[in-house]
C-alpha positions as CSV (number, residue, x, y, z in Angstrom):
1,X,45.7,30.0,85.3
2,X,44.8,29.2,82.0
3,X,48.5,30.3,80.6
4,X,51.3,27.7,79.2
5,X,53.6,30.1,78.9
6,X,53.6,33.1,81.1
7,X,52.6,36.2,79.3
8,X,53.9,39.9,80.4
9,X,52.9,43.3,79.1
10,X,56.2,43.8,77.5
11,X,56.4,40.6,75.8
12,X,52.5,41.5,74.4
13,X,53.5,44.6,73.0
14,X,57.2,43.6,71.7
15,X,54.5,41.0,69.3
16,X,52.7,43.7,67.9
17,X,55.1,45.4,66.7
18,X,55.0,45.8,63.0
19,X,51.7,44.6,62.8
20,X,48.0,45.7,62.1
21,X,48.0,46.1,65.8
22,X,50.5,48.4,65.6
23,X,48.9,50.5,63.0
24,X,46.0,50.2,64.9
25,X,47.9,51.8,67.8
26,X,46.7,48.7,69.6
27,X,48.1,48.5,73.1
28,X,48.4,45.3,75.8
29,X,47.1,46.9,79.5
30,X,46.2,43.9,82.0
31,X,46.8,40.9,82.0
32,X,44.6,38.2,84.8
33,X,45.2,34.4,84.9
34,X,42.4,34.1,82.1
35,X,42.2,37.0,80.5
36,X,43.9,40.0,78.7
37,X,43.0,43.5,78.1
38,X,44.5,46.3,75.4
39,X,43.0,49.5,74.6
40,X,43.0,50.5,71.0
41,X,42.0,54.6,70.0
42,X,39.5,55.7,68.1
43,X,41.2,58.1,65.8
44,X,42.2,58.6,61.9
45,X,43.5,55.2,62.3
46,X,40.6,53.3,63.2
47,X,37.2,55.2,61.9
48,X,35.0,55.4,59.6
49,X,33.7,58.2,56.9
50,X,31.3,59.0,59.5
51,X,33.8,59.3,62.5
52,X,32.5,56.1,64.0
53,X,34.4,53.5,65.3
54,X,34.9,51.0,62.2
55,X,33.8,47.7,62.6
56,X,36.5,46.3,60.8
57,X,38.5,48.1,63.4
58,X,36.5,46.3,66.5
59,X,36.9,43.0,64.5
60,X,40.8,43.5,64.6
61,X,41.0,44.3,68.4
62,X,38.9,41.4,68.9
63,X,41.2,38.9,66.3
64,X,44.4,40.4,67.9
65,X,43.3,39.7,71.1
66,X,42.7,35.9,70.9
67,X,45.0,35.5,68.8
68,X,47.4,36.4,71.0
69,X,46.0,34.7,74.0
70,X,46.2,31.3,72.3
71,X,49.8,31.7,71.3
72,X,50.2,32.3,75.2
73,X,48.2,28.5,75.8
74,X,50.1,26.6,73.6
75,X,53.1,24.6,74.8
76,X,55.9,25.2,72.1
77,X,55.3,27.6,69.8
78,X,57.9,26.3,67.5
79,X,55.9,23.2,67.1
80,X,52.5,24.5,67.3
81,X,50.7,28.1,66.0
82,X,47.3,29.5,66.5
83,X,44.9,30.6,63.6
84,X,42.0,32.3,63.7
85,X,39.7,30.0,61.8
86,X,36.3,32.4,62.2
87,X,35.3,35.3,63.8
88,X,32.1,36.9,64.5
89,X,30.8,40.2,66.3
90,X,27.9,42.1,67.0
91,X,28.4,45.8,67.3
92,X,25.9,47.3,69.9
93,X,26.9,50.9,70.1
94,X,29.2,53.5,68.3
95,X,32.4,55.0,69.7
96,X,33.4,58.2,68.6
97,X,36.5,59.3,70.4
98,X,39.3,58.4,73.2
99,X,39.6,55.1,73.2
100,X,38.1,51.2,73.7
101,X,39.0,48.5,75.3
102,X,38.9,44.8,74.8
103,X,38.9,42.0,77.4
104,X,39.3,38.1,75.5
105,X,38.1,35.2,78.1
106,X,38.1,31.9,77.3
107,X,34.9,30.1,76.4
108,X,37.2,26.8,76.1
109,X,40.7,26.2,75.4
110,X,41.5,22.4,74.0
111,X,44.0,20.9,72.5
112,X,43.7,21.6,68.6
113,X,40.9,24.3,69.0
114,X,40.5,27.3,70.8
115,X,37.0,29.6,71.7
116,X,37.6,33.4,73.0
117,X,34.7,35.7,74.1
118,X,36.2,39.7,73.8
119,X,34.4,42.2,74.8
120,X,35.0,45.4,73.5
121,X,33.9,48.6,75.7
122,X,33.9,52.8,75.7
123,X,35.8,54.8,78.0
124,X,32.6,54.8,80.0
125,X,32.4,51.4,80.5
126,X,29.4,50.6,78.0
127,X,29.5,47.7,75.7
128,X,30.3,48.5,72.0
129,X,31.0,45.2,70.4
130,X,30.9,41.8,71.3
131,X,32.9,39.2,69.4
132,X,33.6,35.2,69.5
133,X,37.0,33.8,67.8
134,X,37.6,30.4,66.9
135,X,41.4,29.7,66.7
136,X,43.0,26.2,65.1
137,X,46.0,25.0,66.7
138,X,48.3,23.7,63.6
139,X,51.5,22.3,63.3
140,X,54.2,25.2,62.7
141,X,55.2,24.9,58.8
């Protein structure tokens, strides 16, 4: 288990609230000793002119979802915070409705710098977006 401190699904969703994530109706589902999934809709919150899934939307998912993971690998978090220092993502197919869901993994978690592959999928299981996160570990300010 990659986790420092233990993460549960209530503790997940307690941090998003009154966030983008929230807004986003972002929502923590599964949780596995190195990864975690949430499911985010594709509605009037999260599309485009065109009724597409936005990729600015996919991009948040995917930024929320390491994000959160490296807050859940560092020791003390009231020493220590995770940024997201870049972000990139390739979007391979449009979702139009119900929901998707985003799985982070870690590519490699170090000391001051942390890698996340997400994976973002349809309700049917096909890939809709893949993304990379880099996240700096800094000192809390």
């Amino acid at each position: 288990m990659i986790w420092k401190n233990e993460p549960d699904l209530n503790r997940l969703n307690a941090m998003n609230a009154k966030t983008l994530g929230e807004n986003l109706g972002i929502e923590f589902t599964e949780i596995g000793d190195d990864f975690i999934v949430a499911k985010m809709p594709v509605d009037d919150r999260t599309v485009q002119p065109f009724r597409l899934l936005h990729g600015g939307a996919s991009v948040a998912l995917a930024e929320t979802l390491g994000s959160v993971a490296s807050s859940f690998c560092i020791e003390d978090l009231s020493k220590k915070m995770p940024v997201g220092v870049e972000i990139n993502a390739n979007h391979l197919r449009p979702a139009k409705n119900g929901f998707v869901y985003g799985k982070v993994m870690p590519v490699r978690v170090g000391r001051t710098m942390h890698v996340w592959s997400i994976e973002i999928k349809d309700e049917r299981g096909r890939l809709t977006c893949v993304s990379r996160l880099t996240v700096a570990v800094v000192d809390q300010h």
